[in-house]
C-alpha positions as CSV (number, residue, x, y, z in Angstrom):
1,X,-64.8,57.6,-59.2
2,X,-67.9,59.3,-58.7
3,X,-71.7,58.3,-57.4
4,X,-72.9,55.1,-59.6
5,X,-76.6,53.9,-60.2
6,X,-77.0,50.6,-60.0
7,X,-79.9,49.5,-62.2
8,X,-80.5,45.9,-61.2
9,X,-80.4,47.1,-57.5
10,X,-83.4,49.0,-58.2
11,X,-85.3,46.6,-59.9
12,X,-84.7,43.9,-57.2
13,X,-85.6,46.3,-54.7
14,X,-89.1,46.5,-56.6
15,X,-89.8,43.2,-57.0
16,X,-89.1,43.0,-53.7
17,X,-91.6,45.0,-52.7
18,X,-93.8,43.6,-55.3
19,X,-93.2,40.2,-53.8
20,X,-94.8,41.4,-50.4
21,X,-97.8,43.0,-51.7
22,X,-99.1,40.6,-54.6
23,X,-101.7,42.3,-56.9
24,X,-100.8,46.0,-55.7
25,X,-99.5,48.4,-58.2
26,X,-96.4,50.2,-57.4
27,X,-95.6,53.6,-58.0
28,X,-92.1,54.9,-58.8
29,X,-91.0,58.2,-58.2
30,X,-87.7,59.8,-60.1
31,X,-87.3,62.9,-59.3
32,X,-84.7,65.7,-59.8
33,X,-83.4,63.6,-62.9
34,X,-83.1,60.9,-60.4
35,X,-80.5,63.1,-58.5
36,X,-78.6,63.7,-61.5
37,X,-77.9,59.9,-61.7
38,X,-79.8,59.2,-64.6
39,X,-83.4,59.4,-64.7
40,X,-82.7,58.7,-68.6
41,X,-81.7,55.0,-67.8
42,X,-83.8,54.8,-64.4
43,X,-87.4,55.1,-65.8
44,X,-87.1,53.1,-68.8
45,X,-85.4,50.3,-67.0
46,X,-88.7,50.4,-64.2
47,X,-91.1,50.6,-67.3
48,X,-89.6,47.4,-69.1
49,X,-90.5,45.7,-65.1
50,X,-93.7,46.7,-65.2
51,X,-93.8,49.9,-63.6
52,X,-97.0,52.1,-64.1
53,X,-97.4,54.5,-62.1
């Protein structure tokens, strides 16, 4: 079994930071194809929460 992404980790993890810091935006950062984890499934998944920048 190898590395797995875990998408609704991430997104909890950014509304939990959302949650603390209402009416700031939020910036993602995937970089390196999200570490060769997936940047294909990592970005659209932040997008659909909201993620702009």
């Amino acid at each position: 079994m190898g590395l797995q992404i875990d998408i609704a980790a991430i997104l909890a993890n950014h509304a939990a930071l959302a949650a603390r810091a209402p009416g700031a935006r939020a910036a993602a950062v995937v970089k390196a194809e999200a570490y060769g984890l997936g940047a294909d499934r990592v970005a659209p998944a932040l997008y659909a929460a909201g993620v702009r920048d």
